[in-house]
C-alpha positions in Angstrom: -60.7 31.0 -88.8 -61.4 35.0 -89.4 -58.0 35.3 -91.2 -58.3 32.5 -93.5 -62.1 33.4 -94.0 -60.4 36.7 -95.0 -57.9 35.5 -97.2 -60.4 33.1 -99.4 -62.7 35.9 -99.9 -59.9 38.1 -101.2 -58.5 35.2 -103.8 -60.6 34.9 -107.2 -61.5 31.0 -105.7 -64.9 29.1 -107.1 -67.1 29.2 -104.1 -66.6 25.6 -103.7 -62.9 25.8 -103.5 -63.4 28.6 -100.8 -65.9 26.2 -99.2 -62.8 23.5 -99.2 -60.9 25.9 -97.8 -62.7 26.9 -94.6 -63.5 23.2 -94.0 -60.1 22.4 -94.0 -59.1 23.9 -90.8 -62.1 22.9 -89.2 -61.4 19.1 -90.0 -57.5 19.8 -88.6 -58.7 21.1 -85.2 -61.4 18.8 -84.9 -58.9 15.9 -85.4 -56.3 17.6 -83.0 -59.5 17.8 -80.3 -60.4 14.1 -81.1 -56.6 13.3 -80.6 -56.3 14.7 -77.3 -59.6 13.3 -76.4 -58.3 10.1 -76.9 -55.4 10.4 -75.4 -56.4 11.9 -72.0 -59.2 9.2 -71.5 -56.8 6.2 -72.4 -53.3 7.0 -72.0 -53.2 8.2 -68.5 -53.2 5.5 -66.1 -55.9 5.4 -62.7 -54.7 5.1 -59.8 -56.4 2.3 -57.4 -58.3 3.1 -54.5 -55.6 0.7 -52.2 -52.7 2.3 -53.9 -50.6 4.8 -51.8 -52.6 8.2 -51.9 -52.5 10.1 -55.1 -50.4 13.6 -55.5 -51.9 15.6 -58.5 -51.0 19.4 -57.4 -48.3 19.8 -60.4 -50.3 17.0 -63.0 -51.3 18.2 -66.2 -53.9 16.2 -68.8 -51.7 13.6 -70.8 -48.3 14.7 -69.2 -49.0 14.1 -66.1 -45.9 15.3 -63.6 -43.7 17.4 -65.7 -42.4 18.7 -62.3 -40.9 15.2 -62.1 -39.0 16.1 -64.6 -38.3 19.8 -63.9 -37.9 20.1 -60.1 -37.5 16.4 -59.6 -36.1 16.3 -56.0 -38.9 19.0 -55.3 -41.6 17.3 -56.7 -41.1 14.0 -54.6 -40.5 15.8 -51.3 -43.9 17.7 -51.6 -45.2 14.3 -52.5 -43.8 12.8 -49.3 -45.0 15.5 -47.0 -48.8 15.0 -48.5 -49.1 11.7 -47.3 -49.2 10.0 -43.2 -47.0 7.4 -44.5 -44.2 9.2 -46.4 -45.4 6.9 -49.5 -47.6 8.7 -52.2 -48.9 8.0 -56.3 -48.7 10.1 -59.5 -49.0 9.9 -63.2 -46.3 10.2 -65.8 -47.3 9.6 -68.9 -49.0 6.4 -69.4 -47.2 5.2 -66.3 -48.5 5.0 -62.7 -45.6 5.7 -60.3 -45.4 4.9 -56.8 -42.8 7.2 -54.7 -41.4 5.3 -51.7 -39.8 7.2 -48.7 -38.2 6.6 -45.0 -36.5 3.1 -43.3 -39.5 0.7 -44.3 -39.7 2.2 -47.8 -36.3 1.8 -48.1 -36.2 -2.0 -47.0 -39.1 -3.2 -49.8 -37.1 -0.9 -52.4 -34.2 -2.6 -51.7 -34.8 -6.5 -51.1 -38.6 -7.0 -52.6 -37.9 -10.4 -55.1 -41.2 -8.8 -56.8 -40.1 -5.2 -57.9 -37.6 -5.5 -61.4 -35.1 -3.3 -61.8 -34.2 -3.5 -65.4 -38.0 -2.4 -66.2 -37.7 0.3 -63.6 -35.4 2.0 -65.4 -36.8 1.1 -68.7 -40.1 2.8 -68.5 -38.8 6.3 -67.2 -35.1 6.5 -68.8 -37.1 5.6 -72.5 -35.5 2.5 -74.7 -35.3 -1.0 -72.5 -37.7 -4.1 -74.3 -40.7 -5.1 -72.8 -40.5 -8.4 -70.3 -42.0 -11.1 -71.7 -42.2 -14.3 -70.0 -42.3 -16.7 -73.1 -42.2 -20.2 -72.3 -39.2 -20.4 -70.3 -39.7 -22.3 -66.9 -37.0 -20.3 -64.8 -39.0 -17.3 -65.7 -37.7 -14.2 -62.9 -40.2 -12.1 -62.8 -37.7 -9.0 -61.8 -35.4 -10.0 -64.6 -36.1 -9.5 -68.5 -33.7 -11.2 -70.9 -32.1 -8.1 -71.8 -31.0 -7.4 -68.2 -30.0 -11.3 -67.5 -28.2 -10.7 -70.8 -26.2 -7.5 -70.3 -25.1 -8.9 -66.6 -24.0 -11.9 -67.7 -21.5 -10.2 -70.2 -20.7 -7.8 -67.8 -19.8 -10.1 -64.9 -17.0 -11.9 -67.6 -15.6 -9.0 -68.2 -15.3 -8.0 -64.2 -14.1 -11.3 -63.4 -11.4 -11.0 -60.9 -8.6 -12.8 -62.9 -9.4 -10.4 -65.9 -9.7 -7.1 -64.2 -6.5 -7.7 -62.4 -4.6 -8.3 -65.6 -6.1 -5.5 -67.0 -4.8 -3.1 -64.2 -1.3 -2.5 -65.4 -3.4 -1.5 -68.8 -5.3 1.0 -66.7 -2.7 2.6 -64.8 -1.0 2.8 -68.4 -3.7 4.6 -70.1 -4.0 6.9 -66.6 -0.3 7.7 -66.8 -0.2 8.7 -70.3 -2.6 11.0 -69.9 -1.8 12.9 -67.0 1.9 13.0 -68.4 -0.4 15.4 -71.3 -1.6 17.7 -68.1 2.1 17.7 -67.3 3.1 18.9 -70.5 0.6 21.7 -71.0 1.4 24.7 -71.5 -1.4 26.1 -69.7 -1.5 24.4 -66.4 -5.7 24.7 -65.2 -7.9 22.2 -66.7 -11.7 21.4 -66.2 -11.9 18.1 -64.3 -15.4 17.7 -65.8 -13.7 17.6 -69.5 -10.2 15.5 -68.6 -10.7 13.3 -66.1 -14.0 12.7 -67.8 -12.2 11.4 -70.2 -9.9 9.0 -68.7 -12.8 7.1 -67.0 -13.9 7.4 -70.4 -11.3 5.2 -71.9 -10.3 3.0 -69.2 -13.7 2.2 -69.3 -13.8 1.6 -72.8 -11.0 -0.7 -71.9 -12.7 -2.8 -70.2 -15.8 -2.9 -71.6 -15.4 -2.3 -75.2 -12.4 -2.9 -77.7 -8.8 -2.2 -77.7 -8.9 -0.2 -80.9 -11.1 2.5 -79.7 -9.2 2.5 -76.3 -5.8 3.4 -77.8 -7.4 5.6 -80.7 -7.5 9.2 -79.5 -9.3 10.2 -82.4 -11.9 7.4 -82.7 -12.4 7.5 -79.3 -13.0 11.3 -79.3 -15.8 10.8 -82.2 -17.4 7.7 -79.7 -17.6 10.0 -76.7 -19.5 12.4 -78.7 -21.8 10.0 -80.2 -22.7 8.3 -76.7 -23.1 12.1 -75.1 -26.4 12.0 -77.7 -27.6 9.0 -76.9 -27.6 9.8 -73.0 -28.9 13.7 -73.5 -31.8 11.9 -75.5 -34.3 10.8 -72.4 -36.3 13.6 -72.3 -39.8 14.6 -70.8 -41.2 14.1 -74.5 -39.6 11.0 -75.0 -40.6 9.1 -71.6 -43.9 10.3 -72.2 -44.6 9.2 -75.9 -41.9 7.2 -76.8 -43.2 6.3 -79.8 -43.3 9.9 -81.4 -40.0 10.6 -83.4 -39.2 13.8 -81.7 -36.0 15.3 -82.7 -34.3 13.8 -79.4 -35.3 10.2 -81.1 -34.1 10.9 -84.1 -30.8 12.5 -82.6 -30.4 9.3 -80.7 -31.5 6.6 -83.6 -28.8 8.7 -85.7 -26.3 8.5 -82.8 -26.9 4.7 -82.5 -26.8 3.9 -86.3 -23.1 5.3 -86.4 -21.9 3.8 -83.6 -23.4 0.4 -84.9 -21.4 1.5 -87.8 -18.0 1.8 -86.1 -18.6 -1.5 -84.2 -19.2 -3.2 -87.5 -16.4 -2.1 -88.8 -14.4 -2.9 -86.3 -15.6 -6.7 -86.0 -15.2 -7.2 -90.1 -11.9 -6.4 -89.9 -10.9 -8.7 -87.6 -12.5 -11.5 -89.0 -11.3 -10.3 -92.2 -7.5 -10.0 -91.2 -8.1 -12.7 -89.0 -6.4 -10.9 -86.1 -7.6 -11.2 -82.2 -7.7 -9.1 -79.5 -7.6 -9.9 -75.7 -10.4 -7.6 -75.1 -14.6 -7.7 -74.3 -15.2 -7.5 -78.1 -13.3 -10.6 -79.2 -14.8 -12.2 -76.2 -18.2 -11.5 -77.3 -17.3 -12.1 -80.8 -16.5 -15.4 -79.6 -19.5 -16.3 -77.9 -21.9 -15.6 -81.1 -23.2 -12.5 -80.2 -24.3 -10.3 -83.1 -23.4 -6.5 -83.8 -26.8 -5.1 -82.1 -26.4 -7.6 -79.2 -22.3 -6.3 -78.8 -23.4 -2.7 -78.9 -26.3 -2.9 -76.2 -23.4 -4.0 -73.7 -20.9 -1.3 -75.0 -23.2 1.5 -74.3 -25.1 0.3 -71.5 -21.4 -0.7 -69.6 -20.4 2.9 -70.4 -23.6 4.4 -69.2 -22.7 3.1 -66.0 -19.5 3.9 -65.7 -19.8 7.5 -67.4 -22.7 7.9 -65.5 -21.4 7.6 -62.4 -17.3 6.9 -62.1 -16.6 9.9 -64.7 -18.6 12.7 -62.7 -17.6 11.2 -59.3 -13.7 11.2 -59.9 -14.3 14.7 -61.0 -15.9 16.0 -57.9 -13.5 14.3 -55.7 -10.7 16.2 -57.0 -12.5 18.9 -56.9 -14.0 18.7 -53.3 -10.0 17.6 -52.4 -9.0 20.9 -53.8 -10.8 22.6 -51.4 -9.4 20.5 -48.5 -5.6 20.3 -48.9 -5.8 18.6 -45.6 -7.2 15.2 -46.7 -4.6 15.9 -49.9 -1.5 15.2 -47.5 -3.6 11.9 -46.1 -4.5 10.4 -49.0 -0.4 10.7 -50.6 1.0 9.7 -47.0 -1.9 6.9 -47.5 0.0 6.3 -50.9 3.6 6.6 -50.0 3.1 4.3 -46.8 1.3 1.1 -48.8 4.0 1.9 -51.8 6.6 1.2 -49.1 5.4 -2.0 -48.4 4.5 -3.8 -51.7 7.3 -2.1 -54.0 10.2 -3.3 -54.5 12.2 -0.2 -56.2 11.9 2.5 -53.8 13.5 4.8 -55.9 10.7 4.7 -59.0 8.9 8.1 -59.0 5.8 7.6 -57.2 3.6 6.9 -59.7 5.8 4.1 -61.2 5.2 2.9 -57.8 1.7 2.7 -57.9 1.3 0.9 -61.6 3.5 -1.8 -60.3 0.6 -2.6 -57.5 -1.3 -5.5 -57.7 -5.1 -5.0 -57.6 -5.1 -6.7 -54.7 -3.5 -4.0 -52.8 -5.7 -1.5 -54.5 -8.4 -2.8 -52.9 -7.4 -3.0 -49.7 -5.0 -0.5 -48.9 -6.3 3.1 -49.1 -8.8 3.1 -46.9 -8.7 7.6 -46.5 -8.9 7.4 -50.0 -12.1 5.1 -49.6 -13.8 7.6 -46.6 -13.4 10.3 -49.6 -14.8 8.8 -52.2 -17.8 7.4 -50.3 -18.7 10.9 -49.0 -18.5 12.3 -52.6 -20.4 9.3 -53.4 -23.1 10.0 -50.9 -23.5 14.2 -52.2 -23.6 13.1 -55.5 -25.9 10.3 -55.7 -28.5 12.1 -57.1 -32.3 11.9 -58.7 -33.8 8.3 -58.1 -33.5 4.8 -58.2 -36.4 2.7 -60.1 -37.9 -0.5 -60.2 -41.1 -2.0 -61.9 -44.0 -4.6 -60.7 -44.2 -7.0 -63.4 -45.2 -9.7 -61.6 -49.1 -9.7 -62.8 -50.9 -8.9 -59.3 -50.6 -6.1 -57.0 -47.2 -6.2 -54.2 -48.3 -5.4 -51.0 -46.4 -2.8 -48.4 -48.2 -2.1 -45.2 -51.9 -1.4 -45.9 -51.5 -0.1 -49.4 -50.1 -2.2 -52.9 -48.2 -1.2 -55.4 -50.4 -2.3 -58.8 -49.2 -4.3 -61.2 -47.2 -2.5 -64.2 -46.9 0.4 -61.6 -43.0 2.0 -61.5 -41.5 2.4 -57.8 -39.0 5.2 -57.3 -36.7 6.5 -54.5 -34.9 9.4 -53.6 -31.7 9.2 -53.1 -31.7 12.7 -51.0 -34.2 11.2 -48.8 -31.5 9.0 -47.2 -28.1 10.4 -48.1 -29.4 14.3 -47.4 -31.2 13.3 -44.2 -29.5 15.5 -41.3 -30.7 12.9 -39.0 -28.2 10.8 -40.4 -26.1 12.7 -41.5 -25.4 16.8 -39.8 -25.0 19.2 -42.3 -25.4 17.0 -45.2 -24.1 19.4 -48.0 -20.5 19.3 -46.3 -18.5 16.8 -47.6 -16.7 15.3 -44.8 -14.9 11.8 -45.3 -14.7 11.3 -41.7 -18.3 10.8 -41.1 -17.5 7.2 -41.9 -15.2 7.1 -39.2 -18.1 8.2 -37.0 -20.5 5.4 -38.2 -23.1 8.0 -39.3 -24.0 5.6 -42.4 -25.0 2.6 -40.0 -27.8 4.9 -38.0 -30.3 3.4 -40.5 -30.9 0.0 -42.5 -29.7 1.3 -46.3 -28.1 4.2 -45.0 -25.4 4.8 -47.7 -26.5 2.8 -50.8 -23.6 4.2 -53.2 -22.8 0.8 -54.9 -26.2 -0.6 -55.1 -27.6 -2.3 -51.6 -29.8 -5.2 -51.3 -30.9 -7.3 -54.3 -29.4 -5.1 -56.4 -25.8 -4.5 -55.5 -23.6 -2.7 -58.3 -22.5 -5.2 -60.9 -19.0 -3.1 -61.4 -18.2 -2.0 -58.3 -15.2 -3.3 -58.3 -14.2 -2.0 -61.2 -15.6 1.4 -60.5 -13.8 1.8 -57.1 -10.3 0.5 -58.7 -10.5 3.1 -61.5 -11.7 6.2 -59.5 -9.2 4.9 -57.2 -6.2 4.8 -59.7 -7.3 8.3 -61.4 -7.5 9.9 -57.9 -4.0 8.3 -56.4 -2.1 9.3 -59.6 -3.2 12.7 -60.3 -2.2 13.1 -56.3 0.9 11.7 -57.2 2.4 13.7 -60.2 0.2 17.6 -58.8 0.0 20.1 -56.6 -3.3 21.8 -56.9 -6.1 24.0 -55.8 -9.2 25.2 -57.0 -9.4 28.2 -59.5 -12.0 29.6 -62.1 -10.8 29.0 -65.8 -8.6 32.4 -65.7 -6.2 30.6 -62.6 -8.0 33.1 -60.3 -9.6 31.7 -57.0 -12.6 29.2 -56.8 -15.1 27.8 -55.1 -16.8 24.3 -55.1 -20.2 24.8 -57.1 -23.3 24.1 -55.0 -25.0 20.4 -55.2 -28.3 21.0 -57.8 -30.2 18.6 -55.7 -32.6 18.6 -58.7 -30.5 17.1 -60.5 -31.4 13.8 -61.8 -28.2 11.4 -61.4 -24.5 12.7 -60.5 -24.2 15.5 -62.8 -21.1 18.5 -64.1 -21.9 21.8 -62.5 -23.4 24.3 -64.8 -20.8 26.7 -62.4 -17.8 24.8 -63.6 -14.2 25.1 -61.2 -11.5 24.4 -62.5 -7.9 23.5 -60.9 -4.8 24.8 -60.8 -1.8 22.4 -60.4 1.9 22.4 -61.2 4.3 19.1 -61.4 5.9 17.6 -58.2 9.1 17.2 -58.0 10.5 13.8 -59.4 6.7 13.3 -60.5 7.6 11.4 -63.7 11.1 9.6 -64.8 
């Protein structure tokens, strides 16, 4: 106020201009003040009396936990040590959350018919619709359209006759591009960066259209797009969703051109009148409209990015640093190849395309133990689910209120030493040793309870195809990005899902021998 006071009695102003302008501020701050007012009084939810006991050391007016956001795996164990019962409330945003912890936390997480997990995941990730029950006798509670939707779609595309016709497809696109590793001239790559990208297109494979599978280029300018659209849930935007923050707009400009290419795409097949035997023409087929088709496209590749594409990567990186499990798995590979081939001579990953998926799933069960234990370190940040139901859910002595969002922590379970000794080591053989069955919902890796993974099938085939192969055509180890020697990166328990290493390694590898024809 003293500099602008300044500045008008310096300009050559009529006094009631100046008087304008040292009201003008006033009204701007009083409005801001007014704002805030309104918003700390109505936006932030209360938290019941009967509700599991409050945790406000990090909660700020409006904002509530930003250390959710910041130290995430932090913030909930601090919550869980302030409370008898391991179970404990907080504020984000306009949302009351309810953290639940330990075995009986886990069971009414996992197998509650009252707690929705599409609307979990909605209110804190920023972007799912609002359940609305409608008139619609069959109403689930736990279920909004979107989600019964998006499954439905999903579970088509997974179906056990089309997935294993689409193998050959898979172990095609996986072939092709490790035979680019092989022809490199510079043999170290990032795993985070290529193998990110096959699980990138086979997934697009399978859950979106041929054209953008097979088009390096188009499928390049896709990946991109969808990296905005999942770097766009931040604090701001989970908080007041409705403010179009640059994230928003980043992401509503993200979505806009992918609409775009999926347009395109669609008009010029009903334009040329040509068909594809892909998830787009089948959705085509069934009526869906452009928005509808996109919604599933993203959200399948969520998934599988999400998870499959950082997963694979870490496995090949922890199996770097343990050449030991290396010869098991390809002995594992050689030995099932030896029964179900029929040309014994084929270079060994010509043997493995010609597998059915049946003997995918079945026969590599070393290659299983590894996966699940880089499953277990990696499954990071927390699950959520949302009462909906209209009155409070009971568990124990305490509710959870109605509209209130449940979260777990995954390290509460899969970083327990109780279960599991020395929990940062990965060490397949644990499974071997039962350690997962010590406790109900012990390993939860692919979903558990009400709410098992819808693609797990498809997500164990392709890690499972990317892994075998690359095993079968290198000979690698861990190095930094100069082929010098590296380390595996520590876990950022912090982290809030499976997530690339700021530290990244890299690996080294050279061809085998006979590797490709």
């Amino acid at each position: 106020m003293g500099l602008l006071q300044s500045i008008s009695a310096a300009l050559p102003l009529p006094a009631q201009e100046n008087q304008w302008l040292v009201l003008v501020p006033s009204f701007v701050i009083t409005t801001l003040l007014v704002t805030i007012g309104v918003l700390y009084f109505n936006y932030n939810p209360s938290i019941p009396s009967n509700a599991p006991r409050p945790f406000s050391k990090y909660s700020l007016p409006i904002i509530g936990a930003l250390k959710f956001f910041t130290h995430r795996e932090d913030f909930l164990f601090e919550g869980k040590k302030s409370s008898p019962n391991g179970n404990f409330s907080f504020i984000v945003g306009k949302y009351h959350v309810v953290g639940l912890s330990g075995p009986d936390g886990r069971k009414k997480f996992f197998e509650s018919k009252e707690l929705a997990f599409a609307e979990g995941y909605a209110a804190l990730f920023n972007g799912g619709p609002p359940p609305k029950k409608g008139s619609d006798p069959n109403y689930d509670p736990t279920e909004s359209a979107f989600s019964k939707h998006f499954s439905s779609r999903l579970l088509h595309m997974l179906k056990r006759d089309i997935l294993s016709n689409g193998t050959k497809l898979l172990c095609g696109d996986t072939k092709a591009r490790l035979l680019e590793l092989a022809n490199a001239n510079v043999k170290i790559t990032d795993p985070f960066e290529s193998v990110y990208r096959i699980v990138f297109q086979l997934t697009m494979r399978t859950v979106g259209c041929n054209e953008l599978a097979e088009d390096d280029v188009q499928r390049e300018k896709v990946l991109q797009l969808y990296q905005v659209i999942e770097d766009s849930t931040t604090p701001a935007t989970v908080i007041f969703p409705w403010f179009p923050g640059p994230a928003m707009i980043r992401r509503t400009i993200a979505g806009g051109r992918l609409y775009s290419i999926i347009q395109n795409i669609m008009d010029d097949r009903k334009k040329t009148g040509r068909r594809e035997n892909d998830p787009l023409q089948h959705m085509m087929d069934m009526g869906d409209d452009t928005m509808a088709i996109l919604t599933v496209v993203i959200g399948g590749l969520f998934a599988g990015l999400l998870n499959s594409g950082v997963n694979a990567a870490w496995l090949l990186v922890y199996l770097a640093a343990n050449p030991e499990w290396q010869d098991k798995i390809r002995q594992e590979l050689y030995d099932t190849c030896a029964k179900h081939v029929e040309d014994k001579t084929a270079p060994l990953i010509d043997q493995l395309c010609a597998l059915d998926m049946d003997v995918w799933e079945s026969s590599f069960p070393t290659l299983d133990m590894c996966l699940k234990d880089s499953i277990r370190i990696q499954t990071l940040g927390t699950a959520f689910r949302r009462n909906i139901t209209g009155r409070d859910v009971k568990i124990g002595d305490e509710v959870i209120p109605n509209g209130a969002v449940v979260t777990l922590s995954f390290n509460d379970f899969h970083f327990d030493p109780e279960m599991y000794p020395d929990p940062e080591k990965w060490d397949p053989s644990r499974y071997e040793r039962g350690e997962d069955k010590k406790q109900p919902y012990g390993w939860t890796g692919w979903g558990a309870g009400r709410h098992p993974c819808l693609g797990m099938k498809f997500a164990k085939l392709e890690m499972n195809v990317i892994i075998a192969m690359f095993l079968a055509c290198f000979e690698y180890e861990l190095s930094d990005k100069n082929g010098g020697p590296g380390t595996v990166p520590p876990v950022n328990r912090n982290a809030h899902s499976a997530t690339r290493p700021q530290q990244r390694p890299y690996l080294k590898y050279k061809v085998r021998e006979g590797a490709f024809a």
